[in-house]
N, C-alpha and C positions, 0 to 999 in steps of 0.2 A: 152438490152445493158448489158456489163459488170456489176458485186458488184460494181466495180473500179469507175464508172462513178458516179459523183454526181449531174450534170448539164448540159446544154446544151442551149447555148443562141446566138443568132444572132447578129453581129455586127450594130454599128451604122455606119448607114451611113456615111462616112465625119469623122468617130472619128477615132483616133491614130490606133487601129488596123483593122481598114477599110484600111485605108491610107498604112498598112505595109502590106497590101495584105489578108487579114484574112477575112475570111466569115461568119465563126462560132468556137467558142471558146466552148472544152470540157471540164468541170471542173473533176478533179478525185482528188481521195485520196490523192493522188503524185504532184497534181498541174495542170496548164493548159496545153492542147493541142489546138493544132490550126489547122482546115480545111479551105481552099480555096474549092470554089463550082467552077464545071463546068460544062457544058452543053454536051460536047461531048472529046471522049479520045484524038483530035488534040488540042482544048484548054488546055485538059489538060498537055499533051508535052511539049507545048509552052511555059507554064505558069514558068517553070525552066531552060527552054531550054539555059538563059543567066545567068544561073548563077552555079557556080565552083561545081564540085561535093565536095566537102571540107568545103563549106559553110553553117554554122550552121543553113538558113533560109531551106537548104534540110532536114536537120534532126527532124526541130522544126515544119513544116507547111506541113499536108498533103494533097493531094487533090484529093478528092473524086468529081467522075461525075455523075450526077442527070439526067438521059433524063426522055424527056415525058410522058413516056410509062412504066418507073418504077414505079415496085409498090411501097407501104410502107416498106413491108415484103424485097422487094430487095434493096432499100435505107438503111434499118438497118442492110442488110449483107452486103453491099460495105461499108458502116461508118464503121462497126467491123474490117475488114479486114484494112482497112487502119488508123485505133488507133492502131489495133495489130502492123502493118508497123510502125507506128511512135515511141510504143513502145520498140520497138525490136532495134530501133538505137540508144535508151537511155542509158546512162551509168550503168552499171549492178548495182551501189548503188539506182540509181533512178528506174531503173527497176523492184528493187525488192521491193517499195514501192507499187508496183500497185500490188502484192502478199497478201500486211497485211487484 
């Protein structure tokens, strides 16, 4: 994983950021990020498919798809690519947090 990354932890079931959609929560230098898991790229689609392209839950929760058949190795280049995603729509003061 990135310098940038300090953490990585799994929501609780039932608790507030289970509840707001959130799967796993990445700690970094800058603060959190938030992954939704999914199983295949229709759920994944579907998962914002209702909601505004303008809406701050698109820019703050990314979501990464786990199938079966991936490995470790391909799980921690779909995570990267999509923190880089999540970074890259942060406002360039916060963005350049994840630089220090």
């Amino acid at each position: 994983m990135p310098s940038w990354v300090c953490n990585v932890y799994l929501t609780t079931p039932g608790g507030e950021e289970d509840r707001s959609k959130i799967d796993a929560v990445v700690v970094t230098k800058a603060g959190k990020l938030f992954l939704q898991i999914k199983s295949s790229d229709r759920g994944a689609a579907k998962h914002f498919s209702h909601v505004a392209d303008n809406d701050a839950r698109k820019r703050c929760i990314g979501v990464i798809v786990i199938r079966p058949y991936d490995s470790v190795d391909q799980i921690r280049i779909n995570a990267r690519r999509v923190l880089e995603e999540i970074r890259a729509k942060l406002p360039p003061g916060a963005r350049a947090q994840f630089d220090e």
